[in-house]
N, C-alpha and C positions, 0 to 999 in steps of 0.2 A: 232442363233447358227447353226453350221453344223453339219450331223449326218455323221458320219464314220461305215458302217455293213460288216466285213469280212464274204466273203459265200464261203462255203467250199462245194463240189459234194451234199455231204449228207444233207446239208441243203436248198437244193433248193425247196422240198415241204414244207417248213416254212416260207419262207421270204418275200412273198408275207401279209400273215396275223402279219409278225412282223413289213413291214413298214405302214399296213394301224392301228394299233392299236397305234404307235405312232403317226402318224399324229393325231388319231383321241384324243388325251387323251394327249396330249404336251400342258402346258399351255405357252409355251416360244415360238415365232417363228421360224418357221427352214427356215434359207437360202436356203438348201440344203443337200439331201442324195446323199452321194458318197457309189458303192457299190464293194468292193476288191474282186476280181472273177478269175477264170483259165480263164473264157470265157463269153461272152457278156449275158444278162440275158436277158427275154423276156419281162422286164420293162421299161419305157422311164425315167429312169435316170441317172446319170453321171456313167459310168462302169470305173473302173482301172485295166489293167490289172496287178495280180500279179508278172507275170514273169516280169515285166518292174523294181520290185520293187529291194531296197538292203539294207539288204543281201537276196540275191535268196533262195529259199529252198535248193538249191543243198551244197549254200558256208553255211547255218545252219545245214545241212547235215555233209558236212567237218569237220564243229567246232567241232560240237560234238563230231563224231567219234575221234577228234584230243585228247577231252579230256575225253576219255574212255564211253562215253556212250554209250551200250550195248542194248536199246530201239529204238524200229521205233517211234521215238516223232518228227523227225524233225519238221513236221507239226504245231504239236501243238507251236514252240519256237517261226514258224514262226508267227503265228497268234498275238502270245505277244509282239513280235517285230514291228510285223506294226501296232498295236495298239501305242506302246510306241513311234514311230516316226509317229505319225498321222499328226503333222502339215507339216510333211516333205512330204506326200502323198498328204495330200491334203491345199496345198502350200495356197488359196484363204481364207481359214478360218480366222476367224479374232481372240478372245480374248477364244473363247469355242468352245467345239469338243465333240459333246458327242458319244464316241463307244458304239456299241450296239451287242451281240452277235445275229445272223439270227434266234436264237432258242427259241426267250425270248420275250413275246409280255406284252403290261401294259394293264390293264382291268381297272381302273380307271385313273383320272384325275390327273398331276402328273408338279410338277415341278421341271426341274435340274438348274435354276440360280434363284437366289432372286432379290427382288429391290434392293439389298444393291449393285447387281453386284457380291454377291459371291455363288461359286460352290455350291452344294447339293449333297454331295457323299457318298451314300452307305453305312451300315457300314457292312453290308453282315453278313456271316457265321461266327458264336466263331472261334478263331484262335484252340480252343478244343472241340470238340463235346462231350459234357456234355447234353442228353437229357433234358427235361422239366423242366429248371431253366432257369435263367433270370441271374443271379449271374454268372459270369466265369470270369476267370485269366487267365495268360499270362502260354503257356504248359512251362516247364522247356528244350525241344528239340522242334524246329520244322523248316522243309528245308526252307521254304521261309522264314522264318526272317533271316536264317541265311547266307541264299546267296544274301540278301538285306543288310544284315550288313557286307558282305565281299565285292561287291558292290558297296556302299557309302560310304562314311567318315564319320560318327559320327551317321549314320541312325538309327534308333530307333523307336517303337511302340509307340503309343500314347494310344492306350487300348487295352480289349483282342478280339476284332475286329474284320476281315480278310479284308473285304471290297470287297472281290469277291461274285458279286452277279450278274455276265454278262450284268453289263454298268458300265459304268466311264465317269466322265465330267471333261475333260482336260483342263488345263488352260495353254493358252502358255506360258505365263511368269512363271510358274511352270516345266512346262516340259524342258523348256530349259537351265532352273539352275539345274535340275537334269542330265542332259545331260551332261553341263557344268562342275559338279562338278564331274560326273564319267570318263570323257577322258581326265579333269587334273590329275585324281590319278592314273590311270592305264595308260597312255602313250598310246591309243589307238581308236578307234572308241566306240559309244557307244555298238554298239550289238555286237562285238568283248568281249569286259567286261562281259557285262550283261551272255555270254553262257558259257563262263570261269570260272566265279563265281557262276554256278549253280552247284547242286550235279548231279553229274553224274550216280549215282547210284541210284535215285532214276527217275521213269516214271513223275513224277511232281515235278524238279528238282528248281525250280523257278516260282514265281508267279507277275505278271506286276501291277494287281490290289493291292495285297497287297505292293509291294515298291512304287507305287505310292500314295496311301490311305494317306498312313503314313509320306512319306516326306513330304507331302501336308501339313496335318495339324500339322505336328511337325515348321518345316520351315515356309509355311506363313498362318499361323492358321485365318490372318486376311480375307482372301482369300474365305474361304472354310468352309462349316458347314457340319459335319456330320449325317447321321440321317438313322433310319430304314426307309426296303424298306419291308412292310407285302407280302410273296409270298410264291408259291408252286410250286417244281421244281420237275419234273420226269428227273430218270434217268433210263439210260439204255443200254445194249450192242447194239453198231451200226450194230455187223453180226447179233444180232437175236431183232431188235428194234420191239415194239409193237405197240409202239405210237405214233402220231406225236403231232405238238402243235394243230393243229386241235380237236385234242381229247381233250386232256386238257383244250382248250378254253372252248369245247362244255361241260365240265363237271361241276357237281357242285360246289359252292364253299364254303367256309363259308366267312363269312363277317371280312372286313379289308382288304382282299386279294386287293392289289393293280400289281401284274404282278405277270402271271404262265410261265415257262418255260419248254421246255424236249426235254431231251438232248442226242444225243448219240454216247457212246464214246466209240473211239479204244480202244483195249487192257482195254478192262474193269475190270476183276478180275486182271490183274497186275496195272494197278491204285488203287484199293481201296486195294490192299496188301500195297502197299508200302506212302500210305496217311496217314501222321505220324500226321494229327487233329484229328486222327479216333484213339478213346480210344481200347486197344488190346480185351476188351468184347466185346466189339463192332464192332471191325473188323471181329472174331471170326463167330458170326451171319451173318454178310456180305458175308462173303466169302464161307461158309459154301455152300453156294447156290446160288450163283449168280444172281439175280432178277433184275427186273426194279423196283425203290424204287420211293415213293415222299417223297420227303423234304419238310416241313411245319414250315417256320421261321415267327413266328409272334412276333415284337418286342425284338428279341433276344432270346427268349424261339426259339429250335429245336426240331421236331418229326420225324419220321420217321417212314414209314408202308410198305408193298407191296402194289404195284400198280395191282390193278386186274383190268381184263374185265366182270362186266363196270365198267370205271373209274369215280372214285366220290373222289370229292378232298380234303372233309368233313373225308372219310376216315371210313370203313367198320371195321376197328379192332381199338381195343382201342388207345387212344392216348398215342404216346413215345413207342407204342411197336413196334417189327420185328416181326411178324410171322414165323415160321418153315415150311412153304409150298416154 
Protein backbone atom coordinates (compact mmCIF):
# COMPACT_ATOMS: atom_id res chain seq x y z
CA UNK A 1 0.00 0.00 0.00
CA UNK A 2 0.92 3.72 -0.10
CA UNK A 3 0.82 5.92 2.86
CA UNK A 4 -0.65 9.49 2.26
CA UNK A 5 0.49 12.05 5.86
CA UNK A 6 -0.95 15.66 5.35
CA UNK A 7 1.64 17.99 7.58
CA UNK A 8 0.55 21.07 8.59
CA UNK A 9 3.43 24.00 10.23
CA UNK A 10 2.36 22.65 13.73
CA UNK A 11 3.06 19.22 13.14
CA UNK A 12 6.38 19.24 11.95
CA UNK A 13 7.85 18.20 15.50
CA UNK A 14 5.66 14.86 15.26
CA UNK A 15 6.21 13.38 11.93
CA UNK A 16 9.21 12.36 12.16
CA UNK A 17 8.25 9.67 15.27
CA UNK A 18 4.68 9.15 13.28
CA UNK A 19 6.52 7.74 10.10
CA UNK A 20 9.19 5.71 11.80
CA UNK A 21 6.36 3.99 14.14
CA UNK A 22 4.51 2.93 11.23
CA UNK A 23 7.19 1.57 9.31
CA UNK A 24 8.16 -0.09 12.42
CA UNK A 25 4.73 -1.75 13.44
CA UNK A 26 2.87 -2.00 9.63
CA UNK A 27 2.44 -5.69 9.08
CA UNK A 28 1.45 -4.76 5.33
CA UNK A 29 4.03 -3.44 2.90
CA UNK A 30 4.39 0.06 2.12
CA UNK A 31 5.29 1.04 -1.55
CA UNK A 32 5.56 4.40 -0.40
CA UNK A 33 5.16 7.64 1.99
CA UNK A 34 3.97 10.61 0.14
CA UNK A 35 4.18 13.69 2.55
CA UNK A 36 1.39 16.99 1.75
CA UNK A 37 3.36 20.02 2.96
CA UNK A 38 3.47 24.11 2.37
CA UNK A 39 7.35 23.20 1.92
CA UNK A 40 9.90 20.51 1.48
CA UNK A 41 10.51 18.46 4.75
CA UNK A 42 14.06 17.56 5.99
CA UNK A 43 13.20 13.69 5.09
CA UNK A 44 14.12 11.78 1.93
CA UNK A 45 10.60 11.18 0.85
CA UNK A 46 8.23 12.01 -1.97
CA UNK A 47 7.00 15.78 -0.80
CA UNK A 48 3.73 17.21 -2.58
CA UNK A 49 3.40 20.42 -2.68
CA UNK A 50 0.03 21.68 -1.31
CA UNK A 51 -0.27 24.83 -3.15
CA UNK A 52 -0.06 22.66 -6.48
CA UNK A 53 -3.07 20.86 -5.02
CA UNK A 54 -7.22 21.57 -6.09
CA UNK A 55 -9.16 23.09 -4.49
CA UNK A 56 -6.30 25.52 -3.14
CA UNK A 57 -6.88 26.69 0.29
CA UNK A 58 -7.72 29.92 -0.92
CA UNK A 59 -10.83 28.47 -3.53
CA UNK A 60 -11.86 26.38 0.08
CA UNK A 61 -11.59 29.76 1.56
CA UNK A 62 -14.14 31.14 -1.13
CA UNK A 63 -16.47 28.39 -0.72
CA UNK A 64 -16.95 28.71 2.54
CA UNK A 65 -17.18 32.12 2.98
CA UNK A 66 -19.67 31.87 -0.13
CA UNK A 67 -21.74 29.81 2.03
CA UNK A 68 -21.80 31.86 5.19
CA UNK A 69 -19.07 30.38 7.27
CA UNK A 70 -18.10 32.66 9.86
CA UNK A 71 -14.91 30.31 11.15
CA UNK A 72 -11.13 30.44 10.18
CA UNK A 73 -11.55 26.38 9.43
CA UNK A 74 -10.52 26.78 5.97
CA UNK A 75 -7.45 24.65 6.76
CA UNK A 76 -9.07 22.23 8.35
CA UNK A 77 -11.73 21.44 4.95
CA UNK A 78 -8.67 21.48 3.22
CA UNK A 79 -7.01 18.70 4.88
CA UNK A 80 -10.53 16.48 4.48
CA UNK A 81 -10.41 17.15 1.04
CA UNK A 82 -7.05 15.93 0.02
CA UNK A 83 -7.62 13.25 2.13
CA UNK A 84 -10.78 12.48 0.22
CA UNK A 85 -9.10 12.89 -3.29
CA UNK A 86 -5.90 10.95 -2.16
CA UNK A 87 -5.78 8.68 -5.26
CA UNK A 88 -5.95 11.97 -7.32
CA UNK A 89 -2.68 13.30 -5.25
CA UNK A 90 -0.98 10.54 -5.39
CA UNK A 91 -1.98 9.21 -8.90
CA UNK A 92 0.91 5.90 -8.65
CA UNK A 93 -1.07 4.16 -5.74
CA UNK A 94 -2.50 1.25 -6.75
CA UNK A 95 -5.88 -0.53 -4.95
CA UNK A 96 -4.96 1.06 -0.98
CA UNK A 97 -3.94 4.37 0.43
CA UNK A 98 -3.89 4.52 3.91
CA UNK A 99 -4.00 8.37 5.38
CA UNK A 100 -2.36 9.00 8.29
CA UNK A 101 -2.83 12.08 10.36
CA UNK A 102 1.29 13.54 11.22
CA UNK A 103 0.07 13.64 15.00
CA UNK A 104 -0.91 9.99 15.51
CA UNK A 105 1.88 7.20 15.78
CA UNK A 106 0.93 2.99 16.40
CA UNK A 107 2.86 1.47 19.34
CA UNK A 108 2.08 -1.93 18.48
CA UNK A 109 1.89 -4.16 15.60
CA UNK A 110 -1.00 -3.48 13.32
CA UNK A 111 -2.57 -4.44 10.19
CA UNK A 112 -4.86 -2.24 7.65
CA UNK A 113 -5.54 -5.03 4.67
CA UNK A 114 -6.28 -8.67 5.45
CA UNK A 115 -5.48 -11.67 3.16
CA UNK A 116 -8.89 -11.60 2.06
CA UNK A 117 -7.68 -8.25 0.22
CA UNK A 118 -10.18 -6.25 2.33
CA UNK A 119 -9.72 -2.83 4.18
CA UNK A 120 -9.50 -2.76 8.13
CA UNK A 121 -11.26 0.55 9.08
CA UNK A 122 -11.50 1.98 12.23
CA UNK A 123 -14.50 2.29 13.89
CA UNK A 124 -13.13 5.22 16.12
CA UNK A 125 -14.99 7.49 18.40
CA UNK A 126 -19.24 6.90 19.52
CA UNK A 127 -20.95 9.07 17.08
CA UNK A 128 -22.22 10.12 21.09
CA UNK A 129 -19.85 10.60 23.83
CA UNK A 130 -21.53 8.49 26.38
CA UNK A 131 -18.54 7.77 29.06
CA UNK A 132 -17.55 4.22 30.25
CA UNK A 133 -20.05 2.01 28.41
CA UNK A 134 -19.62 0.00 25.58
CA UNK A 135 -23.39 0.14 24.54
CA UNK A 136 -24.23 3.45 22.36
CA UNK A 137 -26.76 4.54 19.68
CA UNK A 138 -27.12 6.58 16.95
CA UNK A 139 -27.39 10.70 18.72
CA UNK A 140 -31.04 11.76 17.36
CA UNK A 141 -28.98 15.28 15.78
CA UNK A 142 -25.52 15.19 14.74
CA UNK A 143 -23.54 17.56 11.72
CA UNK A 144 -21.67 14.97 10.09
CA UNK A 145 -24.20 12.47 9.40
CA UNK A 146 -26.10 15.03 8.33
CA UNK A 147 -24.06 16.77 5.87
CA UNK A 148 -23.11 13.08 4.60
CA UNK A 149 -26.65 12.57 4.15
CA UNK A 150 -27.24 15.81 2.11
CA UNK A 151 -24.08 14.90 0.37
CA UNK A 152 -24.90 11.30 -0.86
CA UNK A 153 -27.99 9.84 -2.13
CA UNK A 154 -29.29 7.22 0.05
CA UNK A 155 -25.94 7.43 2.63
CA UNK A 156 -26.72 6.13 5.82
CA UNK A 157 -24.87 4.75 9.07
CA UNK A 158 -24.10 1.38 9.55
CA UNK A 159 -23.72 1.72 13.61
CA UNK A 160 -23.33 4.26 16.24
CA UNK A 161 -19.51 4.48 15.14
CA UNK A 162 -17.71 7.72 13.90
CA UNK A 163 -14.75 6.07 12.32
CA UNK A 164 -12.55 9.10 13.16
CA UNK A 165 -9.67 8.01 14.70
CA UNK A 166 -6.78 9.95 12.46
CA UNK A 167 -6.21 7.09 9.72
CA UNK A 168 -8.27 5.65 7.00
CA UNK A 169 -7.53 3.04 4.38
CA UNK A 170 -8.91 4.03 1.21
CA UNK A 171 -9.98 1.83 -1.37
CA UNK A 172 -10.06 3.04 -4.85
CA UNK A 173 -12.67 1.39 -6.31
CA UNK A 174 -14.63 2.85 -3.21
CA UNK A 175 -13.62 6.29 -3.47
CA UNK A 176 -14.39 6.72 -6.93
CA UNK A 177 -18.15 5.42 -6.68
CA UNK A 178 -18.39 7.90 -3.92
CA UNK A 179 -17.06 10.53 -6.00
CA UNK A 180 -19.00 9.29 -8.75
CA UNK A 181 -22.31 9.24 -7.11
CA UNK A 182 -21.90 12.79 -5.51
CA UNK A 183 -21.10 14.96 -8.87
CA UNK A 184 -24.00 12.98 -10.57
CA UNK A 185 -26.46 14.42 -7.90
CA UNK A 186 -25.18 17.69 -7.46
CA UNK A 187 -24.00 18.77 -11.09
CA UNK A 188 -20.63 19.64 -9.80
CA UNK A 189 -17.08 18.86 -8.73
CA UNK A 190 -16.67 16.72 -5.75
CA UNK A 191 -15.21 19.38 -3.18
CA UNK A 192 -17.40 21.94 -4.62
CA UNK A 193 -20.53 19.38 -3.02
CA UNK A 194 -18.75 18.14 -0.15
CA UNK A 195 -18.33 22.29 1.39
CA UNK A 196 -21.77 23.06 0.22
CA UNK A 197 -23.26 20.53 2.04
CA UNK A 198 -21.46 21.19 5.29
CA UNK A 199 -22.97 23.22 8.10
CA UNK A 200 -21.71 26.33 8.02
CA UNK A 201 -22.49 27.19 11.40
CA UNK A 202 -20.72 25.01 13.01
CA UNK A 203 -16.33 24.91 13.36
CA UNK A 204 -16.64 21.13 12.41
CA UNK A 205 -19.19 21.44 9.84
CA UNK A 206 -18.45 17.98 8.06
CA UNK A 207 -16.34 15.00 8.69
CA UNK A 208 -14.30 12.83 5.65
CA UNK A 209 -13.68 9.79 7.94
CA UNK A 210 -17.10 9.44 8.92
CA UNK A 211 -18.90 9.70 5.12
CA UNK A 212 -16.34 7.56 4.15
CA UNK A 213 -16.37 4.88 7.25
CA UNK A 214 -19.87 4.50 6.37
CA UNK A 215 -20.47 4.37 2.70
CA UNK A 216 -17.80 1.85 2.85
CA UNK A 217 -19.36 -0.62 4.71
CA UNK A 218 -23.03 0.17 3.82
CA UNK A 219 -22.12 -0.03 -0.20
CA UNK A 220 -19.33 -2.59 -0.50
CA UNK A 221 -19.41 -4.21 2.92
CA UNK A 222 -17.61 -7.07 0.95
CA UNK A 223 -14.69 -4.77 0.70
CA UNK A 224 -14.16 -3.72 4.11
CA UNK A 225 -14.16 -4.97 7.92
CA UNK A 226 -14.42 -2.85 10.55
CA UNK A 227 -12.81 -3.09 13.88
CA UNK A 228 -11.49 -1.10 17.14
CA UNK A 229 -8.31 0.62 17.12
CA UNK A 230 -7.35 0.61 21.45
CA UNK A 231 -5.75 4.33 21.81
CA UNK A 232 -4.99 7.41 23.81
CA UNK A 233 -5.33 10.74 22.18
CA UNK A 234 -4.22 14.07 23.89
CA UNK A 235 -5.84 17.04 23.03
CA UNK A 236 -5.15 20.46 23.22
CA UNK A 237 -5.01 24.13 22.33
CA UNK A 238 -2.28 24.77 19.46
CA UNK A 239 -1.62 28.66 21.17
CA UNK A 240 -0.96 27.20 24.55
CA UNK A 241 0.10 23.27 23.50
CA UNK A 242 1.85 21.33 26.31
CA UNK A 243 2.63 18.23 24.67
CA UNK A 244 3.95 16.83 21.75
CA UNK A 245 3.70 13.04 20.67
CA UNK A 246 7.03 12.77 21.97
CA UNK A 247 5.44 12.92 25.32
CA UNK A 248 2.93 10.68 25.01
CA UNK A 249 5.04 8.23 23.30
CA UNK A 250 7.38 8.41 26.22
CA UNK A 251 4.46 8.00 28.79
CA UNK A 252 2.98 5.13 30.35
CA UNK A 253 0.46 3.19 29.18
CA UNK A 254 -1.93 0.63 30.01
CA UNK A 255 -2.07 -2.50 28.12
CA UNK A 256 -4.00 -2.90 24.66
CA UNK A 257 -3.10 0.53 23.83
CA UNK A 258 -2.29 -0.03 20.07
CA UNK A 259 -1.67 4.00 18.84
CA UNK A 260 -1.40 7.28 21.05
CA UNK A 261 -2.02 10.48 19.44
CA UNK A 262 -1.86 14.53 20.50
CA UNK A 263 -3.26 16.82 18.83
CA UNK A 264 -3.45 20.39 18.60
CA UNK A 265 -6.10 22.36 17.70
CA UNK A 266 -7.10 25.84 16.34
CA UNK A 267 -9.73 27.48 17.81
CA UNK A 268 -9.97 24.96 20.50
CA UNK A 269 -12.83 26.14 23.04
CA UNK A 270 -14.98 27.20 19.71
CA UNK A 271 -14.61 23.44 18.54
CA UNK A 272 -15.48 21.64 21.66
CA UNK A 273 -18.67 24.42 21.97
CA UNK A 274 -19.99 23.65 18.84
CA UNK A 275 -19.16 19.42 18.84
CA UNK A 276 -22.61 18.33 18.88
CA UNK A 277 -21.10 14.06 19.89
CA UNK A 278 -20.25 15.96 23.10
CA UNK A 279 -23.30 15.41 25.53
CA UNK A 280 -24.26 19.16 26.89
CA UNK A 281 -22.87 17.84 30.80
CA UNK A 282 -20.17 17.17 29.25
CA UNK A 283 -19.54 20.00 27.28
CA UNK A 284 -20.46 21.91 30.31
CA UNK A 285 -16.98 20.54 32.14
CA UNK A 286 -15.17 21.03 29.01
CA UNK A 287 -15.47 24.29 28.39
CA UNK A 288 -15.61 25.39 31.80
CA UNK A 289 -11.83 25.37 31.62
CA UNK A 290 -10.38 24.65 28.76
CA UNK A 291 -7.48 21.96 29.25
CA UNK A 292 -5.50 19.51 27.32
CA UNK A 293 -7.53 16.32 27.92
CA UNK A 294 -6.70 12.37 26.96
CA UNK A 295 -9.01 10.36 25.28
CA UNK A 296 -8.91 6.76 26.39
CA UNK A 297 -10.98 4.42 23.77
CA UNK A 298 -10.53 0.88 24.62
CA UNK A 299 -12.93 -1.08 22.49
CA UNK A 300 -15.56 1.35 22.24
CA UNK A 301 -15.72 2.14 26.09
CA UNK A 302 -14.53 6.19 26.25
CA UNK A 303 -12.78 8.11 29.22
CA UNK A 304 -11.69 11.15 29.55
CA UNK A 305 -9.15 12.96 32.28
CA UNK A 306 -6.80 16.01 32.23
CA UNK A 307 -3.69 15.66 30.90
CA UNK A 308 -1.12 16.64 33.61
CA UNK A 309 2.69 17.17 33.85
CA UNK A 310 3.87 14.27 33.99
CA UNK A 311 1.96 12.67 31.65
CA UNK A 312 0.93 9.08 32.37
CA UNK A 313 -1.50 7.66 30.09
CA UNK A 314 -2.96 5.10 32.78
CA UNK A 315 -4.28 8.25 33.91
CA UNK A 316 -3.82 9.97 37.75
CA UNK A 317 -7.68 10.64 38.36
CA UNK A 318 -10.31 8.04 38.27
CA UNK A 319 -11.48 6.56 35.24
CA UNK A 320 -14.46 8.42 33.01
CA UNK A 321 -13.90 11.32 35.27
CA UNK A 322 -13.02 15.47 34.26
CA UNK A 323 -11.40 17.09 36.96
CA UNK A 324 -12.23 20.65 38.02
CA UNK A 325 -8.47 21.90 37.85
Amino acid sequence: MDVLIPVAPKDLRNIAACIAHLRQHSRNPIRAIHLVARAPLPLDLPWIDEAKLEPSRAQVEAALAEAGCRHENASWYFQQLTKLSCFRVVSQAKRYLLVLDADYAFVSDIEFVNAAGQSLLPMGYPLHWNLETREHTLPQEHTALASAARLVPGWATVDPYSGMQHHMVFDRTIVDELIRRVERHHAQPFWKAFLATADASKWTGASEYVLYRHFAAAVFPERVVSRHVGAIDVIQSAETAAFDLADVLAAPRRHGVQAVGCHSFLDYEQRLATMDYIPESLRARLTATPRPLMLDLDEGRLRIESARVPLSLWGAQPAGHVTNA
